[in-house]
BAFI-3210 file (N, C-alpha, C; in Angstrom, 3 decimals, decimal comma, padded with zeros to 6 digits):
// residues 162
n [1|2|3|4|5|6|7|8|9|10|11|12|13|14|15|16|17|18|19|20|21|22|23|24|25|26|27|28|29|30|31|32|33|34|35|36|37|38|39|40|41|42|43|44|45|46|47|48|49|50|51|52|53|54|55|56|57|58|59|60|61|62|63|64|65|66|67|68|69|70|71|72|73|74|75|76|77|78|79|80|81|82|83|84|85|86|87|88|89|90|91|92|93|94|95|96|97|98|99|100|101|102|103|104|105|106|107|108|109|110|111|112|113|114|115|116|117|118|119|120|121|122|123|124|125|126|127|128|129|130|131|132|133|134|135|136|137|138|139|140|141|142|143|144|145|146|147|148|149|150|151|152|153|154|155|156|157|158|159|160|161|162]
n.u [063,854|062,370|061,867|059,466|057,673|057,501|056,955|054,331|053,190|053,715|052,272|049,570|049,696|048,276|045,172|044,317|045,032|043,974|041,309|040,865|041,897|041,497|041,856|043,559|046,295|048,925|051,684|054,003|051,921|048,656|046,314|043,206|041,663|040,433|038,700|035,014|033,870|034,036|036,376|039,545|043,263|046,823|049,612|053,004|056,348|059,531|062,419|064,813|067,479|068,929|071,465|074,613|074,971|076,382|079,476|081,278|079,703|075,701|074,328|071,834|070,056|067,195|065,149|061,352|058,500|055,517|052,118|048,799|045,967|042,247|039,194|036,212|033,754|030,698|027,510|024,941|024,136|026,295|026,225|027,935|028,413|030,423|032,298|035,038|037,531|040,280|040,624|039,891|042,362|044,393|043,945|044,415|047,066|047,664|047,316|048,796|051,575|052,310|053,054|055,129|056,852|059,543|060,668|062,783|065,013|063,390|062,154|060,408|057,704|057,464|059,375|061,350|061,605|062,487|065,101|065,195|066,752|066,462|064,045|062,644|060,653|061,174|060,035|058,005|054,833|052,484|049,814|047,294|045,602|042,966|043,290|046,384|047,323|048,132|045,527|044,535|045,695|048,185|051,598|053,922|052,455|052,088|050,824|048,048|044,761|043,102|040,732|037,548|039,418|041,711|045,141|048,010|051,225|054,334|057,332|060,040|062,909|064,988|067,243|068,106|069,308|069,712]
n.v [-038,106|-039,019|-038,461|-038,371|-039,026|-036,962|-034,647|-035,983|-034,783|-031,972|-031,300|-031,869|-030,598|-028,023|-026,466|-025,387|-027,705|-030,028|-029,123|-030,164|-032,601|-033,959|-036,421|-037,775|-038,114|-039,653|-041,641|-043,521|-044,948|-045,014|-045,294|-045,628|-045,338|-042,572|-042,375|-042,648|-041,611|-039,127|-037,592|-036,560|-036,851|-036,984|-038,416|-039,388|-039,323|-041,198|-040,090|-041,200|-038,674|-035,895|-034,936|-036,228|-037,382|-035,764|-036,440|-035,871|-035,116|-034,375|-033,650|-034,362|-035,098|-035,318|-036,075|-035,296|-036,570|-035,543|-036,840|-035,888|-036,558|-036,596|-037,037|-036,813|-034,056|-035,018|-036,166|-036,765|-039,009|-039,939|-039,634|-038,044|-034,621|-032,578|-032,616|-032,413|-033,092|-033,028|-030,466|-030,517|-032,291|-030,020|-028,279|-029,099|-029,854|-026,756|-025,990|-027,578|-027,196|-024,212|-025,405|-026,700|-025,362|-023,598|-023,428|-022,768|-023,483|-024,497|-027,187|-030,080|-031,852|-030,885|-030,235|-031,829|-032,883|-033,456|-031,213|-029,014|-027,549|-026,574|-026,525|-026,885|-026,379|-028,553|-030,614|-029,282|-029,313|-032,050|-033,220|-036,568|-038,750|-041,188|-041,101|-041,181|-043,444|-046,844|-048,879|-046,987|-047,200|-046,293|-046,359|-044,793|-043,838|-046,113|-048,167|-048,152|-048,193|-045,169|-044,594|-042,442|-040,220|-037,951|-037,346|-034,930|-034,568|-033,697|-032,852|-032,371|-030,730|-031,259|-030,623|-031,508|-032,041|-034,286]
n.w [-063,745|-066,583|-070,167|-071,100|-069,466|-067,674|-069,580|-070,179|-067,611|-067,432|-069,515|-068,971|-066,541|-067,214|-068,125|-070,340|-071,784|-071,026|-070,992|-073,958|-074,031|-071,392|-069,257|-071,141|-072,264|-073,245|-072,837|-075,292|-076,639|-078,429|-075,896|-075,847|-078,336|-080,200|-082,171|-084,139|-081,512|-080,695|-079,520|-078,255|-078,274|-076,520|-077,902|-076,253|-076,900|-077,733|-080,096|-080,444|-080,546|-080,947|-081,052|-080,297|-077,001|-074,127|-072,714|-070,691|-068,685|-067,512|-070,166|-071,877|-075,175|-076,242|-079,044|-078,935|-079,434|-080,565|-080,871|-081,894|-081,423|-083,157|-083,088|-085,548|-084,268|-082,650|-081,836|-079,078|-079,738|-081,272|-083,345|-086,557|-086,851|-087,981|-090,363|-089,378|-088,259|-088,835|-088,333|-085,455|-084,532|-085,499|-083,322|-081,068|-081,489|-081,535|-078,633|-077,152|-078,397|-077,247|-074,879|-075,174|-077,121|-077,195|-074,491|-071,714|-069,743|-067,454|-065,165|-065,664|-064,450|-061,935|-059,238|-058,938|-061,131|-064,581|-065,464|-067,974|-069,972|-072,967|-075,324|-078,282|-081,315|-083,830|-085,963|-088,713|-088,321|-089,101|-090,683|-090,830|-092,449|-093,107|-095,358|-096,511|-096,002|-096,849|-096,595|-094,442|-092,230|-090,172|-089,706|-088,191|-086,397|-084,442|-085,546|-085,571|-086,741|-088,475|-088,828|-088,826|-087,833|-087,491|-087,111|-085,741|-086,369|-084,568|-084,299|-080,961|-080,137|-077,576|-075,269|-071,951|-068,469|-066,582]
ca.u [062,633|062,813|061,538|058,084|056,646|058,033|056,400|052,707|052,921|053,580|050,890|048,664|048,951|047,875|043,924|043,646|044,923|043,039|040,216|040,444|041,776|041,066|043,544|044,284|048,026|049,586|052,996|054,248|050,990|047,177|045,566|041,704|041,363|039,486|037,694|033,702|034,140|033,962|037,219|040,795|044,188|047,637|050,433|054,076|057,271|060,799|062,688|066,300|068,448|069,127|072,839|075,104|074,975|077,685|080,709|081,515|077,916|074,359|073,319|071,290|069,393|066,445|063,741|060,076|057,478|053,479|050,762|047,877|044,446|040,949|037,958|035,033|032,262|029,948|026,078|025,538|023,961|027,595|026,125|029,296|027,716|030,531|033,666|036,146|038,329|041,548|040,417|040,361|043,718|045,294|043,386|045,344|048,406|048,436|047,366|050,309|052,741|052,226|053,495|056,268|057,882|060,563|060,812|064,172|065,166|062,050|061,386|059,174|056,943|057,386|060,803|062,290|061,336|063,386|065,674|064,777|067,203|065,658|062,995|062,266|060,043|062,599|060,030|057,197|053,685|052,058|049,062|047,267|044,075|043,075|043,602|047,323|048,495|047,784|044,503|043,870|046,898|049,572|052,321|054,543|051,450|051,962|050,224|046,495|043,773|042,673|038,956|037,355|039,876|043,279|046,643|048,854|052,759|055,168|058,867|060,754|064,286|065,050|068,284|068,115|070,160|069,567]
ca.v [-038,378|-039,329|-037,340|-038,896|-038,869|-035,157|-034,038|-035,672|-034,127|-030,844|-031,024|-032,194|-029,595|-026,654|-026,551|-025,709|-029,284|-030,422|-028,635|-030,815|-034,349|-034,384|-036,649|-038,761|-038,092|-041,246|-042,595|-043,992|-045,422|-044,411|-046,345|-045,271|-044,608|-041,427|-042,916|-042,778|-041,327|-037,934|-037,170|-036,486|-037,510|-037,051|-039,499|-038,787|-040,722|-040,310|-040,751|-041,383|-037,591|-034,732|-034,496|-037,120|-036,823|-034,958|-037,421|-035,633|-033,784|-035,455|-033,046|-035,200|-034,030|-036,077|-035,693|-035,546|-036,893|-035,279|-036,725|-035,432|-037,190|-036,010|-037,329|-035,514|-033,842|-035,695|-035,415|-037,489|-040,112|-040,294|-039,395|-037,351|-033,854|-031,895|-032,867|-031,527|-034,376|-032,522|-029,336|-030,553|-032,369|-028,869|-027,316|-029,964|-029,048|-025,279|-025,817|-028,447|-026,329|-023,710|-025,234|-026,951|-024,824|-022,309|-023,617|-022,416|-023,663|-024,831|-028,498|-030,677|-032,687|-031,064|-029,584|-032,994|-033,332|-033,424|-030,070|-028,898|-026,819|-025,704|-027,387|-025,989|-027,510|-029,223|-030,123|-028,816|-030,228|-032,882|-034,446|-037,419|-038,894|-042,754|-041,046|-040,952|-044,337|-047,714|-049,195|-046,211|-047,590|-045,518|-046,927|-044,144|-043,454|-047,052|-048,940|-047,957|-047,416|-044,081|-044,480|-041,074|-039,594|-037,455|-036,775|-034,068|-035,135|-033,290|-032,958|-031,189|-031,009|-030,746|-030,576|-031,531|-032,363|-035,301]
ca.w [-064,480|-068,338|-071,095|-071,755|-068,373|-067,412|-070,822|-069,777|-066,235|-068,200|-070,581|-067,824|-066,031|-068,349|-068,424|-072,139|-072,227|-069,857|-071,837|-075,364|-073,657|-070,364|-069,202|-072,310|-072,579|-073,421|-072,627|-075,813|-077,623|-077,913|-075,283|-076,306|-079,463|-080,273|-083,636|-083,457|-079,797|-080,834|-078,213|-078,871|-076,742|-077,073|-077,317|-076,204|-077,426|-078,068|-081,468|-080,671|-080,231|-082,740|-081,050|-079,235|-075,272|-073,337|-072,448|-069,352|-068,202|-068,121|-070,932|-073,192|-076,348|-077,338|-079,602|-078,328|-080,568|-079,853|-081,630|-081,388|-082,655|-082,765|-084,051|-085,715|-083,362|-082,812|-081,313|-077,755|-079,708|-081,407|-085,313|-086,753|-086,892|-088,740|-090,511|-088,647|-087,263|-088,794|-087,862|-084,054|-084,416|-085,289|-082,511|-080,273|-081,634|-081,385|-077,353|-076,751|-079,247|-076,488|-073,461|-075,389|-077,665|-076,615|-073,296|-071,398|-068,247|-066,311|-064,592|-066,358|-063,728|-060,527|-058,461|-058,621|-062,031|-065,398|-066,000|-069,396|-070,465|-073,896|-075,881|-079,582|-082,351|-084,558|-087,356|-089,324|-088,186|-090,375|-090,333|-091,654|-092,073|-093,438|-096,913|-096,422|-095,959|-096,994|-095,486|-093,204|-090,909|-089,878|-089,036|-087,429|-084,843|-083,479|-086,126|-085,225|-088,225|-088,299|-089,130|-089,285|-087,103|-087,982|-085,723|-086,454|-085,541|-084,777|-083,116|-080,220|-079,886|-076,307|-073,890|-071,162|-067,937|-065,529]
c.u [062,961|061,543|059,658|057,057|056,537|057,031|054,979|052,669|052,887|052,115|049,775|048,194|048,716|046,228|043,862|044,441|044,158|041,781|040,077|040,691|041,478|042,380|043,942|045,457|048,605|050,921|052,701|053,264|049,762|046,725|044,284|041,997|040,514|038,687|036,355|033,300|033,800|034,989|038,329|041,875|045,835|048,577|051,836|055,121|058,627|061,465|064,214|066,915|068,701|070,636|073,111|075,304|076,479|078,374|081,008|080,486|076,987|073,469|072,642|070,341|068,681|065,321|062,047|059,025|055,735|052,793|049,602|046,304|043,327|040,344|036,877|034,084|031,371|028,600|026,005|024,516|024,941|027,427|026,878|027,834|028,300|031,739|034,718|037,853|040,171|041,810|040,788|041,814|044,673|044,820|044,092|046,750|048,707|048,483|048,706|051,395|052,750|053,068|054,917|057,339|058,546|060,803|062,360|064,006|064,412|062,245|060,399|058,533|057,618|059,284|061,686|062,505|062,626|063,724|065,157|066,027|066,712|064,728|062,251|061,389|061,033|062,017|058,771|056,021|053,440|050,707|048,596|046,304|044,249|043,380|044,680|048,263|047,498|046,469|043,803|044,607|048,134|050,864|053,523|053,582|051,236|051,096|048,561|046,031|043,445|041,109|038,717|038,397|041,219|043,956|047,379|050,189|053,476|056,587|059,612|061,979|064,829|066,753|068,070|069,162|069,448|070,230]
c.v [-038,373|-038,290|-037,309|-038,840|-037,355|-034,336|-034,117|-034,863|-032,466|-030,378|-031,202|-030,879|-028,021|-027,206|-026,333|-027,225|-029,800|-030,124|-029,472|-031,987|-034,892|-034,704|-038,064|-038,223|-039,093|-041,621|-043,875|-044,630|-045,257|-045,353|-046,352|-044,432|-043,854|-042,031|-043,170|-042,696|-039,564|-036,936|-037,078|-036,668|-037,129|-037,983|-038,883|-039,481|-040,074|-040,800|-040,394|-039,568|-036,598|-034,463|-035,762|-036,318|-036,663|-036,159|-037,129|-034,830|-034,652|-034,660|-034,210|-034,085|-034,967|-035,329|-036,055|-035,863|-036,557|-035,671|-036,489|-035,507|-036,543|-036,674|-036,111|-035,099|-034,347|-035,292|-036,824|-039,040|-041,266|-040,382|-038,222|-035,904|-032,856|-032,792|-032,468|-032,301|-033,610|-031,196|-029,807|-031,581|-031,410|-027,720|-027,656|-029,454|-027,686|-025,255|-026,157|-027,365|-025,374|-023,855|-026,147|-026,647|-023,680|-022,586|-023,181|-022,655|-023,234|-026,898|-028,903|-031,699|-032,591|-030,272|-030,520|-033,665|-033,780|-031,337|-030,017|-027,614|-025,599|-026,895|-026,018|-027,116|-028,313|-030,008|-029,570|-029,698|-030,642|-033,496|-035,285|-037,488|-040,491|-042,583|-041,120|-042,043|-045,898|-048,805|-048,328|-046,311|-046,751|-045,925|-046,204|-043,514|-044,863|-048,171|-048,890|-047,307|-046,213|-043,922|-043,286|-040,234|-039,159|-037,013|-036,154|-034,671|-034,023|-033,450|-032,425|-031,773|-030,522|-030,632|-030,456|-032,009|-033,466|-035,283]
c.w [-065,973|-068,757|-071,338|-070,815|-067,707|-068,265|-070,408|-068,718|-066,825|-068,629|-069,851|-066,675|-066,095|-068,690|-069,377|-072,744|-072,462|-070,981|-073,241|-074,709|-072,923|-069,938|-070,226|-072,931|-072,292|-073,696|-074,338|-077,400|-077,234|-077,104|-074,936|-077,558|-079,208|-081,460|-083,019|-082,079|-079,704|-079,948|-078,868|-077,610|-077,671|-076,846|-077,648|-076,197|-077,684|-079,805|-081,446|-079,845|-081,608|-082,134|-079,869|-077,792|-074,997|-072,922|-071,235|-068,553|-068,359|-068,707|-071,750|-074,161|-076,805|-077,679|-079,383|-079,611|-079,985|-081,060|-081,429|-082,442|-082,057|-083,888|-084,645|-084,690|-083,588|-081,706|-079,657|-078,559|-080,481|-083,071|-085,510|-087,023|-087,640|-088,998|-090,526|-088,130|-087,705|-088,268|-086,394|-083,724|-084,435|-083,858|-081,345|-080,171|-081,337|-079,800|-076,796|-077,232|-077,761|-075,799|-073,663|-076,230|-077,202|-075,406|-072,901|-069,833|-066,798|-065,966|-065,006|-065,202|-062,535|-060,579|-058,789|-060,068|-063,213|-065,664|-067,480|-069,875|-071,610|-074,873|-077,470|-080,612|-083,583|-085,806|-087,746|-089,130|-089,327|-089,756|-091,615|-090,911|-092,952|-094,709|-097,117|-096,256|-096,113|-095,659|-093,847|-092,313|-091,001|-089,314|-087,960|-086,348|-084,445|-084,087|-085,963|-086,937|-087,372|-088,012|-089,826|-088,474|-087,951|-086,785|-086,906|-086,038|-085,410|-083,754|-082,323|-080,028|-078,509|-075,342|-073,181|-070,154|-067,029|-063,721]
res [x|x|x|x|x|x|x|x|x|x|x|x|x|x|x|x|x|x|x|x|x|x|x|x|x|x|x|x|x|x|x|x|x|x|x|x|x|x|x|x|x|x|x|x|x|x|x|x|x|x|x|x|x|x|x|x|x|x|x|x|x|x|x|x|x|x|x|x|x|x|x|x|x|x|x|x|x|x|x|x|x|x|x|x|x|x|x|x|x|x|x|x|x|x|x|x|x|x|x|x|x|x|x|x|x|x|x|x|x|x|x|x|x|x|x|x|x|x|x|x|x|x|x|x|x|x|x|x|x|x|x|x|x|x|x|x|x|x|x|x|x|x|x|x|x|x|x|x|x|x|x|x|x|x|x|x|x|x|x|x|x|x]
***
């Protein structure tokens, strides 16, 4: 199993996920925006390796990318009610952070899954909001405008075996 699908099945199945996205954990790119939705989702991606793979072993070492968007709360007739939208992007993050930092040799998605060797945060959360980049568009979250909404990013450095 590869890194990206192992990771949702993870995050998936931890109810304080479950509890902010439901099941909007997204392989690679947002596929519902959260903007004027009042909902939040995460999307899961890779960004190359923080160390070349083993030559004679199937350690690999790539880097996990979580973003994690949220819109503002909103009322059920969908009028923004507080402005929070970065607030519940970090609220995202500390749940996820959870079930993927420090990890040490567990199976990510199941018995059959991906080995994980160790899994650490590797950099310093960030977020962003439409104030942060030309026209509200982000281009390292997959090119999507933001709107009213903010994602936090951040990175795990993982080893794993195959």
């Amino acid at each position: 199993m590869e890194v990206v699908p192992a990771a949702r099945r993870r995050l998936l199945a931890e109810a304080g996920v479950r509890g902010y996205v439901q099941d909007r954990v997204f392989k690679h790119k947002l596929l519902e925006h959260v903007d004027q939705k009042g909902t939040r989702a995460i999307v899961l991606r890779t960004n190359g390796g923080w160390a070349e793979p083993d030559r004679t072993q199937s350690t690999e070492y790539p880097v996990l990318v979580l973003d994690c968007w949220a819109d503002c709360d909103r009322d059920e007739h969908g009028d923004k009610v507080a402005e929070n939208a970065i607030d519940n992007a970090w609220a995202v993050f500390r749940v996820a952070d959870r079930v993927l930092h420090r990890v040490r040799g567990e199976f990510w998605g199941g018995t059959n899954g991906l080995m994980v060797i160790e899994s650490k945060r590797w950099t310093e959360p960030d977020y962003q909001t439409k104030d942060d980049a030309h026209a509200g568009i982000i281009g390292g979250l997959g090119g999507v405008e933001l709107g009213e909404a903010a994602a936090v990013t951040v990175q795990y450095a993982l080893m794993v075996s195959h």
